[in-house]
N, CA and C of each residue as an Amber inpcrd file, in Angstrom:
protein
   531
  -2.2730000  70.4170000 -39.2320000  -1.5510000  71.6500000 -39.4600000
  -2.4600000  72.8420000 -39.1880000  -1.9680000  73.9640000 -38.9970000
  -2.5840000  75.0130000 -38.5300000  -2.1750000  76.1810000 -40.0360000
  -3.4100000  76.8400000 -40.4390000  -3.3060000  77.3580000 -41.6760000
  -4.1590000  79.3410000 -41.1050000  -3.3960000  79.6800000 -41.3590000
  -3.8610000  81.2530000 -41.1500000  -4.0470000  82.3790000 -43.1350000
  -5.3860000  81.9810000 -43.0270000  -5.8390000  82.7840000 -44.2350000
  -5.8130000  84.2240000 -43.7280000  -5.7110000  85.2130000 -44.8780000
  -5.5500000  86.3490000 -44.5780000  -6.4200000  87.1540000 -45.8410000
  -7.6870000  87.8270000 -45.3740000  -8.3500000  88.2860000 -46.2300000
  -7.8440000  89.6620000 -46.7550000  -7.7390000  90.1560000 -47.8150000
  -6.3160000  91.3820000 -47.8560000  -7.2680000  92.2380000 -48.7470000
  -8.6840000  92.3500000 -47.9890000  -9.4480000  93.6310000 -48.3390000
 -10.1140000  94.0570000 -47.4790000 -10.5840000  95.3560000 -47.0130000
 -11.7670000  95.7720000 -46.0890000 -12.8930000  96.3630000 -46.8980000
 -12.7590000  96.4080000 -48.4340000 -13.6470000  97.3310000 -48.6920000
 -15.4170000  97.0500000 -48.7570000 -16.2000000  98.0320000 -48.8880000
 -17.3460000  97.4750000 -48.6040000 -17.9340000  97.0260000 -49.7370000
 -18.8690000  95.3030000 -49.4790000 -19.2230000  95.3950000 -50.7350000
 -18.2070000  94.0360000 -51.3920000 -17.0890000  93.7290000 -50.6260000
 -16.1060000  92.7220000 -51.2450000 -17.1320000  91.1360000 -51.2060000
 -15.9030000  90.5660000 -52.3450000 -16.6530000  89.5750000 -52.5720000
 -15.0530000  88.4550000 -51.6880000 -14.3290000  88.5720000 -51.9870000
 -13.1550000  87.8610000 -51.8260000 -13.0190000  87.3380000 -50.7010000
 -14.1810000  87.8440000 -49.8310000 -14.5540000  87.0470000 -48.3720000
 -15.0440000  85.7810000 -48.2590000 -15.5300000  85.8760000 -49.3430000
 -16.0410000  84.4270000 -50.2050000 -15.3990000  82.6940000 -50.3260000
 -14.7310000  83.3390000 -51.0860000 -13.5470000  82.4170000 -51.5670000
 -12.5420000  82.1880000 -50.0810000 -12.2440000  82.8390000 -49.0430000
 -11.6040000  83.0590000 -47.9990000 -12.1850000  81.9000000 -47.1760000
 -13.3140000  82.1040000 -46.9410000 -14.2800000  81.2290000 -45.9960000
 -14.4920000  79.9540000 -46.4110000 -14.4320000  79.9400000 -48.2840000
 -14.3820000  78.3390000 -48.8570000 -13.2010000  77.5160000 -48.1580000
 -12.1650000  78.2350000 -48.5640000 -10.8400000  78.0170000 -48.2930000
 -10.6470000  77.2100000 -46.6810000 -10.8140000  77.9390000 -45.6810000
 -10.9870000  77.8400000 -44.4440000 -11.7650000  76.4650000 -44.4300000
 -12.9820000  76.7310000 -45.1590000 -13.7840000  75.0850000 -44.7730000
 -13.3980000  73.7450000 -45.1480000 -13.0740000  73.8340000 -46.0730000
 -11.8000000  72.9130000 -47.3860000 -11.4880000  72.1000000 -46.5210000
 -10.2800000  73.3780000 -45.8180000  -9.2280000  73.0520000 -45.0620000
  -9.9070000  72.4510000 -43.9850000 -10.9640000  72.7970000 -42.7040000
 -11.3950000  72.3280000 -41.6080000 -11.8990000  71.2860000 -42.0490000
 -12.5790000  70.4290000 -43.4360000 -13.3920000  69.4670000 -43.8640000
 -12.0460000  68.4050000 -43.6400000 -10.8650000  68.6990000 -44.3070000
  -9.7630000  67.5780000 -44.4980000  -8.8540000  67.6540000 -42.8220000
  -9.3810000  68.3320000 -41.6490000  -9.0300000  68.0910000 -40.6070000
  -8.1720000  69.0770000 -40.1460000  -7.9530000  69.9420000 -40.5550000
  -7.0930000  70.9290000 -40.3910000  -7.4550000  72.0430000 -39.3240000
  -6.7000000  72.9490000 -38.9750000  -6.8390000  74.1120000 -38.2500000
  -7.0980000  75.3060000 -39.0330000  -7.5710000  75.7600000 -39.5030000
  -7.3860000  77.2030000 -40.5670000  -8.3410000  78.1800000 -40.2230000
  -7.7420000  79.5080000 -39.8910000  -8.3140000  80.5610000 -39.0930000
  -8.0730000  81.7340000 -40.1100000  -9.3800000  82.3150000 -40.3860000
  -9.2590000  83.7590000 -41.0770000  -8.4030000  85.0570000 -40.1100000
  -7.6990000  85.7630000 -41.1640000  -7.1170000  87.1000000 -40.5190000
  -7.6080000  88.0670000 -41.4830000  -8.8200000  88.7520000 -40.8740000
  -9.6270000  89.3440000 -41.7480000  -9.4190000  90.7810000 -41.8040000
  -8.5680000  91.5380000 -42.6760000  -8.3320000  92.7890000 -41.9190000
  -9.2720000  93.8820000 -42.0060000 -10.7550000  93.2070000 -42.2530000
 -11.7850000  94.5340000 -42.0520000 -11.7860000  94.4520000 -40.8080000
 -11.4780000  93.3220000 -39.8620000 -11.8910000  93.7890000 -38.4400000
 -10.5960000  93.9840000 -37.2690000  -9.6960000  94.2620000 -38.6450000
  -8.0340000  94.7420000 -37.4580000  -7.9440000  96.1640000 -38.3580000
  -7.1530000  97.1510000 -37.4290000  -6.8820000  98.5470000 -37.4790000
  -5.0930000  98.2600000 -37.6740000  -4.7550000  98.1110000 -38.9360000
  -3.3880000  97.6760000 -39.2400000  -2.8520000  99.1800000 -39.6110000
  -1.8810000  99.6500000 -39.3050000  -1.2240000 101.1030000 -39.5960000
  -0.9100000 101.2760000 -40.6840000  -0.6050000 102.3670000 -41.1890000
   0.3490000 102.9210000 -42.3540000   1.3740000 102.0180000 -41.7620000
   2.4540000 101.4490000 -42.5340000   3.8470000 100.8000000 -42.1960000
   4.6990000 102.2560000 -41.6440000   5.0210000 101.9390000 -40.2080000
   5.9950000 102.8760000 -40.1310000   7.2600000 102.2810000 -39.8640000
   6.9390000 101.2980000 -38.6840000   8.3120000 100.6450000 -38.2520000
   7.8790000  98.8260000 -38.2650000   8.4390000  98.3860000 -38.5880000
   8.4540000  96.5590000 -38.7900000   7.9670000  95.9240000 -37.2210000
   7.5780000  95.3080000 -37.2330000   7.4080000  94.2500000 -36.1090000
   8.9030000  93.8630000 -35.1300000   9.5950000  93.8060000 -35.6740000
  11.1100000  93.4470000 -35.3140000  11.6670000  94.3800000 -34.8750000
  11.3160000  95.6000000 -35.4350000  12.2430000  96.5310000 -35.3310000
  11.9760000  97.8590000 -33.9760000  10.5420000  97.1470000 -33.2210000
   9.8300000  97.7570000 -32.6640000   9.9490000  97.3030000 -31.2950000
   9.9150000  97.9650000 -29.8000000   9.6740000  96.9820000 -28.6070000
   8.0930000  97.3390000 -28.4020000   7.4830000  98.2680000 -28.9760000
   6.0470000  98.5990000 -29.0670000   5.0730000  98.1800000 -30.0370000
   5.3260000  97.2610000 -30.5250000   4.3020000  97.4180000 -32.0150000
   2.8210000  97.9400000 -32.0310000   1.6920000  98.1420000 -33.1560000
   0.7220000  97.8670000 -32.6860000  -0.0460000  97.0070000 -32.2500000
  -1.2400000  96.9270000 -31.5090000  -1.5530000  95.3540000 -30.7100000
  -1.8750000  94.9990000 -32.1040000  -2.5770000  95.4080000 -33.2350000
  -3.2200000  94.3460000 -34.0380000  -2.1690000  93.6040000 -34.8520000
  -0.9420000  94.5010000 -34.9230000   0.3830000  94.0450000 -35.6700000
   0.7200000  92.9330000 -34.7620000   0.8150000  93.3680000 -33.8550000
   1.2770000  92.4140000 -32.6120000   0.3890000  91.4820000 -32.5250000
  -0.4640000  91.1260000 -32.9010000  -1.7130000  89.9040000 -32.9900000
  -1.4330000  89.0290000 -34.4470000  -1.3630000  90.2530000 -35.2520000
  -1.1560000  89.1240000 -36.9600000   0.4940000  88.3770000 -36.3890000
   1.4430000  89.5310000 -36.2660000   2.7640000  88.0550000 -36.0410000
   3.0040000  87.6490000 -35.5600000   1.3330000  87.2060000 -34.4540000
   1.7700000  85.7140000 -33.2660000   1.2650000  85.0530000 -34.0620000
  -0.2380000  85.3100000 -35.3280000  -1.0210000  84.3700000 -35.8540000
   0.0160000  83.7230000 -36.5000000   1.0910000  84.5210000 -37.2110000
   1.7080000  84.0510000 -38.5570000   2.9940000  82.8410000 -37.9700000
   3.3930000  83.7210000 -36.5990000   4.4690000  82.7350000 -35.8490000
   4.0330000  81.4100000 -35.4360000   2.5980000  80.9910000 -35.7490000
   1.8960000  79.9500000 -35.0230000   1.2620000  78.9550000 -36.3680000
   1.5210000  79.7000000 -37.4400000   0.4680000  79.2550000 -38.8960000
   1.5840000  78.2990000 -39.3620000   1.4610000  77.3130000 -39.9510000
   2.2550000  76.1360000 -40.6410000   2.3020000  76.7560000 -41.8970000
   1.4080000  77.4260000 -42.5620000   1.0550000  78.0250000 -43.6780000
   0.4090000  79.4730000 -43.9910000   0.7050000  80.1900000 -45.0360000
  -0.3400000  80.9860000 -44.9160000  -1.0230000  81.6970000 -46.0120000
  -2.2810000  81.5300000 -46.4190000  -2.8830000  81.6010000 -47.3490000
  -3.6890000  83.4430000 -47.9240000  -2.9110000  83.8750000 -48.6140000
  -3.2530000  85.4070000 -49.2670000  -4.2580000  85.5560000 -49.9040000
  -5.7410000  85.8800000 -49.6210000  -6.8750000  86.3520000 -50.6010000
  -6.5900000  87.7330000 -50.6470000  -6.5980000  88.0590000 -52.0800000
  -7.2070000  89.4500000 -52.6160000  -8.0450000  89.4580000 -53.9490000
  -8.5860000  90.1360000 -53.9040000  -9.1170000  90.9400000 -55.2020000
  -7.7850000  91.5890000 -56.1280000  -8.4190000  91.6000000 -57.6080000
  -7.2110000  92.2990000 -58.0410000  -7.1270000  93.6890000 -58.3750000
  -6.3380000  94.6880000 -58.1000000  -6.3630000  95.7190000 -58.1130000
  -5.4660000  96.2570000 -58.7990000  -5.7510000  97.0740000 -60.0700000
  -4.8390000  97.6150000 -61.0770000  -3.6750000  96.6500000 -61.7150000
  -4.2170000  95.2970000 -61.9720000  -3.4860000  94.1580000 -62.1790000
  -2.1450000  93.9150000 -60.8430000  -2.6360000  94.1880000 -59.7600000
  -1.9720000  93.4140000 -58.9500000  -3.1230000  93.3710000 -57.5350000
  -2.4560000  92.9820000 -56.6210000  -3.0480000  92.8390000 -54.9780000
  -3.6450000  94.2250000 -54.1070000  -4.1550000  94.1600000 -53.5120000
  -4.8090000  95.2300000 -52.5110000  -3.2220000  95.8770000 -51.8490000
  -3.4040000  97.1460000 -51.9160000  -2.3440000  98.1620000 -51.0720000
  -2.7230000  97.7440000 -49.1450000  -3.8500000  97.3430000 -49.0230000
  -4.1640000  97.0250000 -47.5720000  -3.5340000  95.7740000 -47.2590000
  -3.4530000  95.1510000 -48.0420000  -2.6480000  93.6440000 -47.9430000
  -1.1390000  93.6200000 -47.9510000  -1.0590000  94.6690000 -48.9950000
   0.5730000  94.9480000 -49.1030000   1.1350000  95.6690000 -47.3850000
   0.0820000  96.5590000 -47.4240000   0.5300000  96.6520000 -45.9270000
   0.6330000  95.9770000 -44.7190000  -0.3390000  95.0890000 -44.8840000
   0.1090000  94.7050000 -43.6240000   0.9060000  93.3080000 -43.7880000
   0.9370000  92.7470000 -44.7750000   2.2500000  92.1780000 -45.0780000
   3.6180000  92.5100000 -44.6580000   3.7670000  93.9000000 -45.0560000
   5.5020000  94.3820000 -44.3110000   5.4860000  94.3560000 -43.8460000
   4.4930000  94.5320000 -42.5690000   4.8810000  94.7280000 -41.0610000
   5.7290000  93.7150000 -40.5050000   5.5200000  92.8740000 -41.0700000
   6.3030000  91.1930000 -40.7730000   7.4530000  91.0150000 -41.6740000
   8.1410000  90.5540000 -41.0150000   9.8800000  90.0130000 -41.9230000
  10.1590000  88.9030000 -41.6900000  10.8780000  88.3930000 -40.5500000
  11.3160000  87.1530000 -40.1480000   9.9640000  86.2190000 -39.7280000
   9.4160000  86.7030000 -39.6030000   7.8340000  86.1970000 -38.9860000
   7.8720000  84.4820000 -40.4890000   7.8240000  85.2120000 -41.3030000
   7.7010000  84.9790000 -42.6520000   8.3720000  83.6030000 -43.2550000
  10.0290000  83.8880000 -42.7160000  10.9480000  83.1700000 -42.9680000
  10.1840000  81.3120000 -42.9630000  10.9850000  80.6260000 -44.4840000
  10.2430000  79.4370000 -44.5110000   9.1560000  79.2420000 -44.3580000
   8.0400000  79.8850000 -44.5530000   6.7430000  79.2700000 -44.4190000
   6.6340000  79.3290000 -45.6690000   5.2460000  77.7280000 -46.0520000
   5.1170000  78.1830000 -47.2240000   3.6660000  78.8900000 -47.6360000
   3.5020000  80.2070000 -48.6300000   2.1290000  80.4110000 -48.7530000
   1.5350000  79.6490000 -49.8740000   0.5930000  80.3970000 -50.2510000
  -0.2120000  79.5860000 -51.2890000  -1.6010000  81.2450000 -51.4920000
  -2.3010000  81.3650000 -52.7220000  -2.8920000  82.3810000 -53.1030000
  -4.2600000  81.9480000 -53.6540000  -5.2240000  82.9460000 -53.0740000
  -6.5580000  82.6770000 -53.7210000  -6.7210000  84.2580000 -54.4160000
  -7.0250000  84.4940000 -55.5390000  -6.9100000  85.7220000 -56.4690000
  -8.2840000  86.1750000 -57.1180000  -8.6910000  86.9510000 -56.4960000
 -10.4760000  87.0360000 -57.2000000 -10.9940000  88.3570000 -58.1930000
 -11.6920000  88.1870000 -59.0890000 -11.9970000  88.7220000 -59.8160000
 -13.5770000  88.9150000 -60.3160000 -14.1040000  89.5880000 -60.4180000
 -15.9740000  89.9640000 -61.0730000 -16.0870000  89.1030000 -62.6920000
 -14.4360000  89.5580000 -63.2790000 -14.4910000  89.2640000 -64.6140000
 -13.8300000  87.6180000 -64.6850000 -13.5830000  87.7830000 -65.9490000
 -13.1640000  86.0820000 -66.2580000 -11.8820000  86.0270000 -65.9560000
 -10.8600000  86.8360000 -65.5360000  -9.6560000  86.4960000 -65.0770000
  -8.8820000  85.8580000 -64.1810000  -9.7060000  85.5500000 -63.2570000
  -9.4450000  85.5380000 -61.9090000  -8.4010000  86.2090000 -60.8710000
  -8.4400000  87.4760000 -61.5260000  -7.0440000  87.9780000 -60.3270000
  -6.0920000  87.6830000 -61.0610000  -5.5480000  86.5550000 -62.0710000
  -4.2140000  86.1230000 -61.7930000  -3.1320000  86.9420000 -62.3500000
  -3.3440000  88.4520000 -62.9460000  -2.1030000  89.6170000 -62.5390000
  -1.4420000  89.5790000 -61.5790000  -2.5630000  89.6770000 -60.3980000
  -1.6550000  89.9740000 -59.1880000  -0.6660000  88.8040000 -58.7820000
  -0.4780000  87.3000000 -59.0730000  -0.0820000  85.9180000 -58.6820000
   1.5540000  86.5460000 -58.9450000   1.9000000  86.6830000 -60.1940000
   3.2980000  87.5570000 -59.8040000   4.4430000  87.8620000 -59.0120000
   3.2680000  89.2620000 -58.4610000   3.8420000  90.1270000 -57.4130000
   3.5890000  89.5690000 -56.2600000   2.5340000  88.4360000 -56.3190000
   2.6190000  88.0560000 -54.9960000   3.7890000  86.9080000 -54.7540000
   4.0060000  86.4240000 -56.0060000   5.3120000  85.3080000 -55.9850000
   6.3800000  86.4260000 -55.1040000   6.3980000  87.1660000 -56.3570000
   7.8790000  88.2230000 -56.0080000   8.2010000  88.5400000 -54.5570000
   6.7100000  89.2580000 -53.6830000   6.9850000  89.6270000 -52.5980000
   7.3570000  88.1570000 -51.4190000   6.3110000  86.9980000 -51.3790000
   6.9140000  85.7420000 -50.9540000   8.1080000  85.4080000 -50.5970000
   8.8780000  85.3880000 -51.8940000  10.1190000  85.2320000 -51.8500000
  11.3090000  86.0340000 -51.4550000  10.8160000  87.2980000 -51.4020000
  11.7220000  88.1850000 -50.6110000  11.4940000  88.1300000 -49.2060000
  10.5230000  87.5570000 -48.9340000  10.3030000  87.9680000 -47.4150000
  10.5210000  85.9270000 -47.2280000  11.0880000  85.7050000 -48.0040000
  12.2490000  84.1740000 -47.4110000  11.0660000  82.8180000 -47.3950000
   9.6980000  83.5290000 -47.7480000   8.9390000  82.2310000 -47.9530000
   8.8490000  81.4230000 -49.2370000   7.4270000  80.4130000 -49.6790000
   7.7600000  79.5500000 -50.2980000   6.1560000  79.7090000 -51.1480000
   6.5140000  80.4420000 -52.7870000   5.4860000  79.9730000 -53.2150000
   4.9030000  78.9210000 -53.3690000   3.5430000  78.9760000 -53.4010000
   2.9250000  77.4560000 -53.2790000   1.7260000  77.9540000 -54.5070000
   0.6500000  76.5640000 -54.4780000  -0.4240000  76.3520000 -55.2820000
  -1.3860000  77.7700000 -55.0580000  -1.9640000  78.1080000 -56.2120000
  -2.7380000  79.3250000 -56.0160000  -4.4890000  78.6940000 -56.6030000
  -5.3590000  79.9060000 -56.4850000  -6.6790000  79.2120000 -57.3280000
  -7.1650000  80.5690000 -57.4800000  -6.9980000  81.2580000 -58.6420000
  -7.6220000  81.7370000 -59.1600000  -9.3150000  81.8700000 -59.4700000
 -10.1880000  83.2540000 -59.0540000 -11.5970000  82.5380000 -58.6390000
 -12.5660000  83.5730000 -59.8350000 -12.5940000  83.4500000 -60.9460000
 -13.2630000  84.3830000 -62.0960000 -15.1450000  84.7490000 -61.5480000
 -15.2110000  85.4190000 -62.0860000 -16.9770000  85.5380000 -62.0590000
 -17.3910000  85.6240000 -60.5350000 -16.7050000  85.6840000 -59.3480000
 -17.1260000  85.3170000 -58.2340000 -18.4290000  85.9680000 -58.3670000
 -18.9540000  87.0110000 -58.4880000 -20.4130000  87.0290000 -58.1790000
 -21.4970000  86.4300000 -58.7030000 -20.8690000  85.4980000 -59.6380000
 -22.2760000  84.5380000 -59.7750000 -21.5870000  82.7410000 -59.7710000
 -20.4360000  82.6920000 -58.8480000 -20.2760000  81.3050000 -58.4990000
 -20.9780000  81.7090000 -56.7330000 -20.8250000  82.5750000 -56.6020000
 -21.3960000  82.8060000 -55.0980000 -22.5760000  83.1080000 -54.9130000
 -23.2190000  82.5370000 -54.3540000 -24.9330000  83.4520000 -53.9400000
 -25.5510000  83.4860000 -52.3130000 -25.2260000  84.7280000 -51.6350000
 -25.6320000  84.7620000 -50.7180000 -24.2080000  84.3110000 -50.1550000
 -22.7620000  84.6210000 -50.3100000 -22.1530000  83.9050000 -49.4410000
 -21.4030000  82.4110000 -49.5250000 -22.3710000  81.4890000 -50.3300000
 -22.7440000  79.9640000 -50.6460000 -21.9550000  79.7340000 -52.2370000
 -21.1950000  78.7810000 -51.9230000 -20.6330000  78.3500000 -53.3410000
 -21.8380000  77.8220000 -53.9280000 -22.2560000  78.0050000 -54.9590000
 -23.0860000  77.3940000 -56.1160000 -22.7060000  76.6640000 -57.2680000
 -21.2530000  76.8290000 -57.9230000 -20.7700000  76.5360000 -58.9510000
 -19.8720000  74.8740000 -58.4030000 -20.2940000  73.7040000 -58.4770000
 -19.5340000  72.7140000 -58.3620000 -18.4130000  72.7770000 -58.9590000
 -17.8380000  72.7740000 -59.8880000 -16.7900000  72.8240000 -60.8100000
 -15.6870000  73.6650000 -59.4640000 -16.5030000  74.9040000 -58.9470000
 -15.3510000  75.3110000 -58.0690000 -14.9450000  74.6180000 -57.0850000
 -16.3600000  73.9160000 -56.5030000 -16.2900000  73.2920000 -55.3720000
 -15.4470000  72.1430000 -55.5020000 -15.1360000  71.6300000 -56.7680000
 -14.2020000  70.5620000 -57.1400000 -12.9330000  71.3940000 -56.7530000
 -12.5420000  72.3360000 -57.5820000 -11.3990000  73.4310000 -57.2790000
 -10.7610000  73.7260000 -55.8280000 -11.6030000  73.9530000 -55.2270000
 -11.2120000  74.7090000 -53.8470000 -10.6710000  73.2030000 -52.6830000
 -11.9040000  72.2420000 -53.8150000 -11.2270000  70.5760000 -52.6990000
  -9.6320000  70.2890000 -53.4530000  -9.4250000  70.4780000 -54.2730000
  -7.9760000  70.3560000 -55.0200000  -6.9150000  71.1760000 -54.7100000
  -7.6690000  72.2650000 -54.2280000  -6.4940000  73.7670000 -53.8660000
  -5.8490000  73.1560000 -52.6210000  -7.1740000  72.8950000 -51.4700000
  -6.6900000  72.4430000 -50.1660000  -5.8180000  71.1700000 -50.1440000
  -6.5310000  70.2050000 -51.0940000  -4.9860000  69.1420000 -51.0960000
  -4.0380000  69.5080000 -51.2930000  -3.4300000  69.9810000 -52.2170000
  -2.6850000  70.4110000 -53.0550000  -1.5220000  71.1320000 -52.1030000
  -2.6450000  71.9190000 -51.2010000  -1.4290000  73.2990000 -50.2320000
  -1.5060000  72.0090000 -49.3440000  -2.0400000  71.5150000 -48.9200000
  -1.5100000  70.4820000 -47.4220000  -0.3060000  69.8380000 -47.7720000
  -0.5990000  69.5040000 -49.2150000   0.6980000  68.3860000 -49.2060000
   1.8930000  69.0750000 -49.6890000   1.6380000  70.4430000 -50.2640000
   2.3200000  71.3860000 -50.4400000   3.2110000  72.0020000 -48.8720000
   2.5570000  72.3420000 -47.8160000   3.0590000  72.5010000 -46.5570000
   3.6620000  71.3280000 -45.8240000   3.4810000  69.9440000 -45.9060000
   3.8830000  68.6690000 -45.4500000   5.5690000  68.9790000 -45.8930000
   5.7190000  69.6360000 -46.7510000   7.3810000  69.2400000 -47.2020000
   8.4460000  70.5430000 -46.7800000   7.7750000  71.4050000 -45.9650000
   8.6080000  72.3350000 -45.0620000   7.8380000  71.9840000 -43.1620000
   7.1440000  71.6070000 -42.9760000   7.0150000  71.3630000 -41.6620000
   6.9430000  69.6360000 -41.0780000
């Protein structure tokens, strides 16, 4: 299966790139395809007009909803922000509608503190399902700056986690594709 993660921060200094790249390897370790959509290095617009609704889009818009038209799955990292998801994520989320339809996602939710994000799990259900997809398994990631060092998972317990997340969404995606 082909899995398109989507890192849903640019800011400097993030940690949630982290957990993104675990994710990705998980997935490539159990044989998979899984490709980051990192939007520090796409120029995604203010939402003006939808993907659909456009014969022009922008190219980078126009790049995320071939990734997403091509992804079996697709996996949402953010940080949490004011107990929910990144406004950069939210954006470039709308740009896509039908793109969306039936796939199922799945959420990695990160946090400095002991929470792991999981405010935002929610709203990210909520928005999912309006846009016709399929919540799936999430993993909540607490303390990331000291399960991470340099980049490098350190904390086994996660590394148990992140091998459970990726089963979990494969066999989770096996039952819509």
């Amino acid at each position: 299966m082909k899995f398109l993660i989507v890192v849903g921060t640019s800011r400097e200094g993030r940690n949630s790139i982290y957990p993104a790249r675990e994710a990705r390897d998980q997935l490539s370790d159990l044989g998979h395809d899984a490709e980051l959509f990192d939007l520090k290095n796409y120029d995604i617009p203010f939402l003006g007009l939808q993907r659909h609704t456009t014969e022009d889009p922008h190219p980078d818009v126009e790049e995320f909803g071939q990734k997403v038209e091509k992804s079996d799955g697709i996996i949402l990292v953010t940080p949490i922000y004011n107990h929910s998801y990144s406004g950069e994520l939210k954006n470039a989320i709308d740009h896509l509608y039908p793109e969306y339809d039936d796939l199922p996602f799945s959420y990695i939710t990160v946090s400095a503190g002991g929470f792991g994000g999981i405010r935002a799990l929610p709203h990210l259900h909520e928005v999912t399902l309006e846009l016709g997809g399929h919540p799936g398994p999430d993993i909540p990631v607490s303390n990331v700056k000291s399960i991470f060092e340099d980049g490098e998972l350190v904390d086994d317990e996660y590394r148990e986690s992140f091998r459970e997340f990726a089963e979990e969404y494969i066999d989770f995606c096996g039952k819509f594709n």
